[in-house]
PAPA-862139 format. One record per residue (C-alpha): x, y negated, z; residue in one letter. Coordinates in steps of 0.02 Angstrom, whole numbers, padded with zeros to 5 digits, always signed. Layout:
! residues N
XYZA;...
END
This chain:
! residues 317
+04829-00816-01758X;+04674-00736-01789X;+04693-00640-01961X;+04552-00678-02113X;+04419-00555-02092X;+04420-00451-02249X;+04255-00429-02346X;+04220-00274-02448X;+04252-00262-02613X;+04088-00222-02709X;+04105-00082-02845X;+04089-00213-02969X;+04247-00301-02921X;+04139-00453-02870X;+04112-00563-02726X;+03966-00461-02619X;+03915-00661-02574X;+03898-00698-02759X;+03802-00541-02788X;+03681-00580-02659X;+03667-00756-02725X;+03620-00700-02909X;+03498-00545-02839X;+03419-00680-02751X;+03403-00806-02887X;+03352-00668-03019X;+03226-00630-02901X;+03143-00789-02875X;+03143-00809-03075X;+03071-00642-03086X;+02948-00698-02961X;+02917-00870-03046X;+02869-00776-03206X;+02763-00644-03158X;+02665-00784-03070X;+02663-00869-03242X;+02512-00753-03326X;+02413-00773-03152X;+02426-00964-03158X;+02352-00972-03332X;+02227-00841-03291X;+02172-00957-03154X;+02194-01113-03263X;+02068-01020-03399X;+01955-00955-03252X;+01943-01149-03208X;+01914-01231-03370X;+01788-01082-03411X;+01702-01128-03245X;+01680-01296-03297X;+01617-01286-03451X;+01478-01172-03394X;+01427-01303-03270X;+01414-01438-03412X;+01338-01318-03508X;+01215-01265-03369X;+01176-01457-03328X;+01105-01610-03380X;+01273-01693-03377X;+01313-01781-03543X;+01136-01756-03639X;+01087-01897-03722X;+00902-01820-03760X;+00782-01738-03681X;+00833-01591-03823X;+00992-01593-03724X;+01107-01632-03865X;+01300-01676-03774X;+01413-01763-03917X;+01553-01776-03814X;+01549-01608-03769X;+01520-01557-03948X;+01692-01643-03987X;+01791-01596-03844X;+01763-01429-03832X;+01618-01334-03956X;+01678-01388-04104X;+01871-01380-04065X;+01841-01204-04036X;+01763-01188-04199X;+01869-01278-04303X;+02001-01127-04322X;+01883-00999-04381X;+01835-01139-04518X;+02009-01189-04579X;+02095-01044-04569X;+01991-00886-04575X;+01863-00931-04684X;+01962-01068-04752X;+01816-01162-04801X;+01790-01288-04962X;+01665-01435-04937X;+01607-01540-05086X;+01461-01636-05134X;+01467-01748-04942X;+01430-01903-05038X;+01249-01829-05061X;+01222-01833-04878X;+01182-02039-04846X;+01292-02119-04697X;+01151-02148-04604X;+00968-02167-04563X;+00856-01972-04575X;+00873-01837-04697X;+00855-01660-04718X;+00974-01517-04747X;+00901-01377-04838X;+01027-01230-04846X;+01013-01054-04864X;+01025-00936-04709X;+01157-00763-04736X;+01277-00649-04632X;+01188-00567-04500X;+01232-00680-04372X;+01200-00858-04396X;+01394-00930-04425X;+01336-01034-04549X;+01247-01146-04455X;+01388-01182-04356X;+01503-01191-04520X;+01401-01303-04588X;+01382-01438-04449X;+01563-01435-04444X;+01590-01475-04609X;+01496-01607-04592X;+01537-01683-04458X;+01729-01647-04475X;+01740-01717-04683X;+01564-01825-04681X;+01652-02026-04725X;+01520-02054-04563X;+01561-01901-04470X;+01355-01857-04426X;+01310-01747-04312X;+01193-01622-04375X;+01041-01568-04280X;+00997-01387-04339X;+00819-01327-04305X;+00851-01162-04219X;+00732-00998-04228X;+00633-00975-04054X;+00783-00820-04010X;+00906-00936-03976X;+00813-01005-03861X;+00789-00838-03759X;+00931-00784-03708X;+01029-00910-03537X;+01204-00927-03603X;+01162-00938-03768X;+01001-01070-03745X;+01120-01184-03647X;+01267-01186-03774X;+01134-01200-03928X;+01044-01355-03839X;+01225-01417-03814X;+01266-01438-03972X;+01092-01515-04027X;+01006-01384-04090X;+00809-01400-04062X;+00670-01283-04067X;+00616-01246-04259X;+00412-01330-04271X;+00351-01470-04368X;+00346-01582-04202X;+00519-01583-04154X;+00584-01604-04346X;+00471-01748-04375X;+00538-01821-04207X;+00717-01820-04245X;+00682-01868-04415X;+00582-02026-04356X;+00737-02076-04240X;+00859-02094-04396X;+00954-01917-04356X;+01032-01789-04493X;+00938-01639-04453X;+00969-01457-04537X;+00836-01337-04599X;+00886-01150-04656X;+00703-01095-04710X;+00732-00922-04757X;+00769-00904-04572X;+00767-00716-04519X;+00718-00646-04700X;+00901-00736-04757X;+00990-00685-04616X;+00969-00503-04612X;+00945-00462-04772X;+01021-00309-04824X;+01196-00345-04943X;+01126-00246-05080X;+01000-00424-05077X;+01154-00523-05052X;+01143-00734-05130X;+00942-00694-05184X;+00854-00806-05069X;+00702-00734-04983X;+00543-00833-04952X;+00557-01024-04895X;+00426-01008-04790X;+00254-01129-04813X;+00377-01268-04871X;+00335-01350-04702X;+00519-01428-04712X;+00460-01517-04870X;+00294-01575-04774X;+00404-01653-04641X;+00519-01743-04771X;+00360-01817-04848X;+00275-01885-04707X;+00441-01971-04653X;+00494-02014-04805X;+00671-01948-04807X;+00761-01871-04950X;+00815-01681-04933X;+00990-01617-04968X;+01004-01453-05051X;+01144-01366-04980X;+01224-01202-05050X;+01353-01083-04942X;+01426-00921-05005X;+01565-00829-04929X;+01448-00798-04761X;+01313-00657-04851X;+01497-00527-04835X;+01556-00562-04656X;+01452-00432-04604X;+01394-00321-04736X;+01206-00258-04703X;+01201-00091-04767X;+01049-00025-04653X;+00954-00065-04470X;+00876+00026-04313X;+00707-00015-04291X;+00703+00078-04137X;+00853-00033-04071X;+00805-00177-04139X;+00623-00152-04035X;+00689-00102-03891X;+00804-00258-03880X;+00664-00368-03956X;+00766-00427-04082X;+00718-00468-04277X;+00819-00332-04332X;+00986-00228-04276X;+01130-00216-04403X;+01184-00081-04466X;+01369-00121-04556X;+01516-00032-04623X;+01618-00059-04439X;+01468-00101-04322X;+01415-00015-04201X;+01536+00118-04283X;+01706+00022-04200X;+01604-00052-04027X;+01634-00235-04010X;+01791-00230-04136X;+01656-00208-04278X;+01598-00388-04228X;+01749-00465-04304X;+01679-00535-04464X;+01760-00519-04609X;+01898-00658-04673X;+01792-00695-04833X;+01810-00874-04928X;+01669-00990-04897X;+01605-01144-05024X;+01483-01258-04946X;+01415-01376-05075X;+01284-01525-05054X;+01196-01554-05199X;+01092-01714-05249X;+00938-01769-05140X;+00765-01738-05197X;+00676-01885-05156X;+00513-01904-05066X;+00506-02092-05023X;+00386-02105-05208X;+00243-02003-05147X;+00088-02069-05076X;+00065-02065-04895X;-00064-01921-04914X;+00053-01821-05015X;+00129-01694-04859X;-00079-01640-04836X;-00072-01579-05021X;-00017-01403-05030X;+00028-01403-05227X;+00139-01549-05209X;+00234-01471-05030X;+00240-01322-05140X;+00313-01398-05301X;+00444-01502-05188X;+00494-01350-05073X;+00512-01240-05240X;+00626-01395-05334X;+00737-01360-05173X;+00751-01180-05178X;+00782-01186-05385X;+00925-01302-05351X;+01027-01188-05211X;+00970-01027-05297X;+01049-01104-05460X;+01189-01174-05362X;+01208-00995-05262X;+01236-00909-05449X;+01349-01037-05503X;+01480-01018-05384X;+01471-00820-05362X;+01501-00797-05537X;+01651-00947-05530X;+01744-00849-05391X;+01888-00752-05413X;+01874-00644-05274X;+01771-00651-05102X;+01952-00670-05003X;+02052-00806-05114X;
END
């Protein structure tokens, strides 16, 4: 009788068939989750991939602007929304101001060095709005210069700042947004911080005449300390061709870290319209009474802007 062949005992006392079993199964789990990162690298790479084609495209506008709703919903503004909740932890009142349908203006100030506010602010609206509008900003000609940027800012139905397009979307019933202190508000040096600079020739007010649509004053502090302007580079700021280069406490001290904005507090509040619906049809050709409107505006969200500075606690809580 053929005797049982003996198999060597392994140091560890253990079957050597066993051990081979579990090397091999601890290798194919070791395998299964280093693959893990590279599948949702790839998954990323993918999704990333497609939404720069529907960014890139056609697909999904419903306007020759190139405004994509569904787009907006399903993936700009979800992208958004955490930066609004959580890190600047926004507070929206005032809404009811803003009618549920048919056109009217948004006039709000323009701060923080890079234009977050906008974006803020058609959130808010269209996240806490009772009709959920979209709002179509009127964007400075810069965002329109630049590929990437042009695509995603026609995306989510921003149009060219002039008289044209606003009295176009206005005549179509839309909710369209006007920050009229444009680049003067924006970069603005901190030491300027919640004074609002020049409204330009009031043609915002012109617009809501000759339409007929009320405007919406609209205040927002918390954004003038994201980025705190304490100088600029001319020199930079020429040889990019941009409006201005920022100068702050972290940027471009700490590289591309110093872009993280600070986690300041934000208000937004809507204030009640000033009417234009009372006016004679010639009224938007008469500079005194563009001029009186465009100043009862900017009285209201300079008032508004003092208000809730000196109501804060703190610019964090």
């Amino acid at each position: 009788m053929p005797q049982d062949e003996e198999l060597p005992v392994s140091p560890s006392g253990r079957d050597p068939r066993a051990e081979r079993e579990t090397r091999g199964n601890n290798a194919s789990g070791a395998g299964e989750q280093a693959s893990l990162p590279a599948d949702v690298f790839k998954e990323l790479l993918a999704h990333g991939m497609e939404l720069y084609g529907r960014l890139s495209s056609d697909e999904g506008a419903v306007d020759d602007f190139g405004f994509d709703p569904a787009l907006v919903d399903e993936a700009l503004l979800p992208a958004l929304r955490p930066l609004y909740e959580k890190y600047f932890r926004v507070e929206v009142s005032g809404l009811e101001h803003i009618p549920a349908d048919g056109a009217a203006l948004v006039v709000a100030n323009h701060s923080g060095t890079l234009p977050l506010d906008a974006l803020m602010l058609q959130l808010a609206i269209r996240d806490h709005h009772t009709a959920h509008r979209n709002l179509r900003l009127l964007a400075a000609d810069l965002a329109f210069s630049y590929p990437v940027v042009r695509d995603l800012v026609r995306k989510l139905g921003h149009v060219r700042a002039c008289p044209e397009n606003a009295m176009r979307l206005l005549g179509t019933g839309a909710l369209v947004g006007v920050m009229p202190e444009g680049y003067r508000g924006l970069g603005k040096p901190f030491e300027d911080r919640y004074r609002l600079q020049r409204f330009g020739r009031g043609g915002f007010a012109a617009a809501a005449l000759r339409t007929g649509c009320p405007m919406v004053p609209c205040s927002i502090v918390g954004a003038e300390e994201i980025y705190p302007m304490i100088g600029e580079s001319r020199t930079l700021a020429r040889l990019l061709r941009l409006p201005y280069f920022p100068i702050t406490p972290t940027f471009p001290l700490l590289g591309a870290l110093g872009l993280v904005p600070m986690p300041t507090k934000w208000t937004i509040r809507f204030h009640a319209p000033v009417g234009t619906d009372t006016f004679p049809a010639d009224a938007a050709d008469d500079a005194r009474v563009v001029e009186k409107l465009a100043g009862e505006v900017k009285d209201t969200i300079q008032h508004a802007l003092n208000e809730t500075r000196e109501r804060r606690d703190s610019l964090f809580f």
